[in-house]
Every structure is written in C-alpha cells, then in structure tokens.
N, C-alpha and C positions, 0 to 999 in steps of 0.2 A: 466419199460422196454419200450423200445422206439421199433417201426417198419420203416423197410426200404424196399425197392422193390431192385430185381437186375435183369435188363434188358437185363442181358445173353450180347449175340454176337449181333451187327445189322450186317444188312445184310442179312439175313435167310429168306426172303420172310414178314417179319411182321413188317417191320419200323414203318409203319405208326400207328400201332397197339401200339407198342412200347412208341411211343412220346402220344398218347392216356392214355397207360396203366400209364404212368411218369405224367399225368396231372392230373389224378383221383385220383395219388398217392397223389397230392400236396394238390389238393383238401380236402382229406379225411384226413390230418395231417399227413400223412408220415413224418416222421424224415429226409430219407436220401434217395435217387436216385442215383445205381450202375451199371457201365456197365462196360465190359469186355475187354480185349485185347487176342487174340492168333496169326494169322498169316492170318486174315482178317480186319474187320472191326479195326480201332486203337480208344482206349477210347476216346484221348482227342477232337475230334473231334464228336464226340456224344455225350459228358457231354458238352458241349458249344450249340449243337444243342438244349437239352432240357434244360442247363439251360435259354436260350433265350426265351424259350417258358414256363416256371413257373415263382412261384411269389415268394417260399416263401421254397421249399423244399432244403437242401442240394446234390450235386451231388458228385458222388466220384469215384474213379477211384478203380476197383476191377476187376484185375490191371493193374497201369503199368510197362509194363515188365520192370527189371533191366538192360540186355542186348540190349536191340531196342534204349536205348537213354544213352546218354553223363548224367550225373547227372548236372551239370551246365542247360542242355536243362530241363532236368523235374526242376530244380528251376525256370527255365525262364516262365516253362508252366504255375507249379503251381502256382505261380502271378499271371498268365496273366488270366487264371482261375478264381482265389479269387477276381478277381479286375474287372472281367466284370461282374462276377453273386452277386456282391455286397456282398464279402464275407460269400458262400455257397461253398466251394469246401471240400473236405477232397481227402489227396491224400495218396492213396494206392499202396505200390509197390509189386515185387514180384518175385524173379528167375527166373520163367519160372520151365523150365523142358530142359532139356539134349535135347531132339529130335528139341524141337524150337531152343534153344540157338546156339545150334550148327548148325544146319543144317538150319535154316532159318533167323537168324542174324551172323552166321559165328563168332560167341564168346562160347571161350574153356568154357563149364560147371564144371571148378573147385573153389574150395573153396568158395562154396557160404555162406559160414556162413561171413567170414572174404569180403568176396568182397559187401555181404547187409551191414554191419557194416561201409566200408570205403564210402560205397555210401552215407547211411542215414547223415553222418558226414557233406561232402560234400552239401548236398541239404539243409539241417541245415544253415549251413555256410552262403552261398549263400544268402538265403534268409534273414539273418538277413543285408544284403547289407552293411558288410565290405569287404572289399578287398579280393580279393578270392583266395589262395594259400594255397596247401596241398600235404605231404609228405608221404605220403604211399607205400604198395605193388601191388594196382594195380593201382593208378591214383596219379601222380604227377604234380601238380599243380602250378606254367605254367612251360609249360618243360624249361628244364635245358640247359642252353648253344643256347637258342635261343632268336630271337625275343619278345617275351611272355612276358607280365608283369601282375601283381595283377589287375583284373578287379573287381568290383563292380556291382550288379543288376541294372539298371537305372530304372527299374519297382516299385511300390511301391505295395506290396499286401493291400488289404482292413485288413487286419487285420496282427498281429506283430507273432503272431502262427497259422500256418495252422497246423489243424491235421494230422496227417502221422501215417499211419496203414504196418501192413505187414503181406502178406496171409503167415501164417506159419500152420506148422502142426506136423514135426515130434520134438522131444522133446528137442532138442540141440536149432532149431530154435524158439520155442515156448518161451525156455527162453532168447533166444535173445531179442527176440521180446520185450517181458517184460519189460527187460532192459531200450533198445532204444526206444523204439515208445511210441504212445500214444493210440494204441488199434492194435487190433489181428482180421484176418479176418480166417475165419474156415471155411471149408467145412466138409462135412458128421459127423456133430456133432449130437452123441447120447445125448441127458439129462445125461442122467442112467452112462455113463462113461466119464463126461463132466471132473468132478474133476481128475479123475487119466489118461485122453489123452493130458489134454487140461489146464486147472486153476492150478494145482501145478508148472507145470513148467514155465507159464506166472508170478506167484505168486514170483518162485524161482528170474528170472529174477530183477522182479521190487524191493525185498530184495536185490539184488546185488548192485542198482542203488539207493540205499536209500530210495525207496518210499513202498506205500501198495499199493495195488490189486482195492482202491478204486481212484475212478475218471478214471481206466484203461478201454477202452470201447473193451466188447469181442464181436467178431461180425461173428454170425455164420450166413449163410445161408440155408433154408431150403426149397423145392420142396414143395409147396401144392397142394391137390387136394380136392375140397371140394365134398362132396355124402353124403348118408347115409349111416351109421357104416355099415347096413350091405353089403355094396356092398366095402369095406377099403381092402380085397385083392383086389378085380378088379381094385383098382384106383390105388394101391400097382404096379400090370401089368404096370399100364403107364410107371413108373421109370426106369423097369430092362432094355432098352438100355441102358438110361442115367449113372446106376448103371455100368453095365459091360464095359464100354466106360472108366471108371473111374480106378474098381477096375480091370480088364482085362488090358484093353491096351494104360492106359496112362501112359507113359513113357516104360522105357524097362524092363524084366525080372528082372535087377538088382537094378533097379533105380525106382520103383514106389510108392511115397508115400503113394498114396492112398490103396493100395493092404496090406501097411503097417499098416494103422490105423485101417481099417478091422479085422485082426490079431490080433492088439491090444484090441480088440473091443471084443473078443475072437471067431471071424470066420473064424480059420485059415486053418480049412479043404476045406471048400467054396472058400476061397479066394486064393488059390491054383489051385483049380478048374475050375473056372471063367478064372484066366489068363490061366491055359494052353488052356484051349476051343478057350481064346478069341486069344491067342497069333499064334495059330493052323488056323486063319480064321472061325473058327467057331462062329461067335457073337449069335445066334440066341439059342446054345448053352451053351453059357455063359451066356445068360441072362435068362436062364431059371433056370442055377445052382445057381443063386442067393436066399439065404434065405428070406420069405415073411419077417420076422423077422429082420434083416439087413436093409431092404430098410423101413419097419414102424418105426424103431428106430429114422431114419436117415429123414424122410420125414415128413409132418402134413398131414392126411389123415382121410377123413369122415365129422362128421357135425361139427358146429360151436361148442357145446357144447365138444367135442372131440376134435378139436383142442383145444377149452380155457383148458382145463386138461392138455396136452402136453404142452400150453405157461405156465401153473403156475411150466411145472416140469424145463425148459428152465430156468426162472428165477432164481429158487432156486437156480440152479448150476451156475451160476453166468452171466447169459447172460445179458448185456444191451442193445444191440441192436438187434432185433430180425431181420433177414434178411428175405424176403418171394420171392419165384421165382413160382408167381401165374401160374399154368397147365391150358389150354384151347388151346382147338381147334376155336377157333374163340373169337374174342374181349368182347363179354357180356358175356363168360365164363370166359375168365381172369380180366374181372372188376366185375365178382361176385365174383369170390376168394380173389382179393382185399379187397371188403369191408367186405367179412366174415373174414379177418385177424384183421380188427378194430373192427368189434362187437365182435370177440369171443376175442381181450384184454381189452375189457371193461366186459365181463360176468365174465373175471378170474380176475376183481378186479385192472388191472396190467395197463390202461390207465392214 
C-alpha cells in the first residue's frame, strides 16, 4: 500500500505551509500529492505550483470539478500537466455537488451518472490526439450545422495513459467508476465497511468492463491526528466540525451523500441528527451529536503503533493508496504527522 498527502483547499491562511508540507511529502516517498477544487482556490493551478517545486512525487487533482470546465479543456490541462511535471500528474474528476453546480457554475445538477460517463469518454478521446468528435446527450462534438470541425490535441502528454480517477461514493457511482476509470477516490471510508460501501460495487463495475479489482487503485482519504491512545477521543474533537460540515450540511436535505454513507455505515439515528442541527444553524450542535465512534472509524487517531493497526485494517480491505490529510496547528505538527504516516507503514509491514 502506497501513501499520498491531500492538501485540502489553498488558500486558507497555510499556502506556504502547504507547498512545505508537499516537499516533505516528496521527500519521505510519498506516492502522490492532492489538492482540491470547490468555489475558491482551482486545483490545476496549485498542482503545477508544487509540481515546480518537487522532484519525484505524483500530483493529482482530487478534484476537478466536471461542471467548471469543457472536457476538451481538462484534456488540454491534463497534458499540459503530465508534460511539464514530467509525467507526474494523475487526474481526478468529480460532480461536484447540486449547490456548486448549480449555483456557482450555473450547470443544471442532472444526470450525473450519464453526464461522468460521456465526459470520461470525451477526455479519453482527446487525449489519445485523434480528431475529436462526439455524439451524445449532453456534448456534441463539434456542433452541428456550424463552423466546427474535428480538432486534434497539439499537446503531446509525457506519457500515452494518464491515470483518471473519480471521487465516487454512492453505490450506482462507485460501480461506474469501476467500470470507467482507473481508480476510485473515497472520503469517510471506514475499514470495517470498506467491502460492503465501497469494493463490491467498484468490484461490480470492473466485472462489467471485463477486468478484476487488481491494478484498480482505491483511494481513500483519511484525517490524522497523531497523540497518545490515551488522549484518541480528544484528538477525535478536532474532526467534529470537519465531520458535521460533511455529514450536516453538505449538500441539501435531499441530496447529501455524505449523510448517506453514514447511514450506511449504520449511524442513521446520528446522522439524522447532525443534519437537522446542522441544517437549523446550529453547527456547534451537530458537531457535538456526532458519534466518537463514527469520526475514529473514519479518522487515524493516536500513536504510530495505532495508526500501523488501522493501516494493516485499511489494506486488507483493499486500499492501495492510502491517502493522509495530516491535522496540526502549525507546520512541525503537520510534518510530524507526515512522517508518523511512513514509520507507522513500515511498523505494519505495508512499506
């Protein structure tokens, strides 16, 4: 099992910390280096920033949004990407959510199974730099009765396959994913219900598409906070904004996957709880209705020898890439959480 860092959002007062935190990664053998998109900072412009300043780590995009760009443009990027970090990119797409889509890129949040599937096709295409025309339900390629003819990539990426991931979660999407892509990016993945949230229906996918579940890279992300066991609910505390931000009030009442996996997860009374607190204005509230139990499942929390337990259960259920979103209040806390992620995969055998 391989380790990656994800660098959240820039922007938030820590850049600099950030491009630190992505060097120490590179340094200490990090696999892969992720950063974010929502309706601030835009990834590809801070995967180009830190791939400039490493030597040797992958950068990847986790994600970019599927409504903020043309799919022709994410081919255009992903190149231009792969081809200046000397093929290091891995590019991650991903719906969004109803409230951005709509409301901050002004694109209708329908059919996103079938609108991921004509996109991935599209970027595919593209970058194998034939002529580019396609016939589908939401993009037609080059429109009809105009100007418009088959364009090709002029870019050449450093390599002939870039990997292409897609944050999925709920179980229709997960076996798309499968299907189509070349690895799966997860949030709030338990171990303990890895197989029945998360790997059967990746699993189902990649049977669809003639392939097995091996060379498929799952790639969850996990919140750490390094202490001692005995202080693991206090560090537990740090999470419940992060938590109730999630299962609370991200997306709407009707529309929140995250409140869905929870449930699944079987915290469906909590998770109930949580959003109406959080959905009521009450965050302070909801993060307190959060089970210790839910955010320790979902987190790595305590010493290195407790994390390496949590990474050997991570494996088992089929993670290959382990993702870490090292917690600290200042720089030499998040560069010791760093390197307690590479000593405790070398004490569980897993380096």
């Amino acid at each position: 099992m391989q380790l990656g860092i994800n660098l959240g959002y820039w922007g938030a007062g820590m850049d600099g910390d950030n491009l630190a935190v992505a060097q120490e990664a590179d340094r200490l053998g990090y696999a892969v280096c992720w950063a974010a998109e929502a309706y601030g900072s835009d990834a590809a412009t801070v995967l180009t920033w830190v791939a400039a300043q490493t030597e040797r780590i992958d950068v990847g995009s986790a994600i970019f949004q599927i409504p903020a760009r043309q799919p022709a443009m994410t081919a255009m990027t992903a190149a231009t990407l792969d081809s200046l970090s000397g093929g290091r990119f891995r590019l991650g797409l991903g719906v969004s959510g109803p409230q951005v889509s709509e409301g901050w890129y002004g694109v209708k949040f329908d059919k996103p199974l079938a609108r991921t599937r004509e996109y991935v096709e599209i970027v595919r295409k593209a970058m194998t730099r034939e002529r580019l025309s396609y016939d589908g339900e939401h993009w037609t390629l080059p429109l009809p009765g105009g100007p418009g003819k088959p364009l090709k990539l002029t870019v050449h990426p450093e390599r002939e396959h870039i990997p292409l991931y897609i944050a999925a979660i709920g179980p229709k999407n997960l076996e798309q994913t499968g299907e189509i892509a070349d690895g799966a990016l997860l949030i709030f993945p338990s171990a303990e219900h890895l197989e029945d949230t998360a790997v059967r229906h990746l699993r189902a996918g990649r049977e669809k598409a003639g392939k097995t579940i091996e060379g498929f890279d799952i790639v969850p992300t996990l919140p750490l906070a390094l202490g001692e066991d005995k202080d693991v609910e206090k560090l537990a505390d740090t999470f419940r904004p992060y938590t109730a931000l999630y299962v609370g009030g991200m997306g709407s009442r009707q529309q929140n996957f995250y409140n869905k996996q929870a449930r699944r997860m079987g915290f469906e009374e909590a998770a109930t709880e949580i959003q109406d607190k959080y959905l009521a204005g009450d965050k302070d509230g909801a993060a307190a209705a959060i089970p210790h139990d839910l955010i320790d499942k979902t987190t790595l929390l305590g010493s290195v020898d407790r994390i390496a337990d949590r990474m050997k259960e991570y494996a088992a259920a089929g993670v290959t890439t382990l993702t870490l979103a090292p917690a600290g209040w200042t720089l030499d806390e998040r560069i010791a959480a760093l390197r307690a992620g590479t000593e405790a995969l070398e004490r569980a055998g897993l380096a």
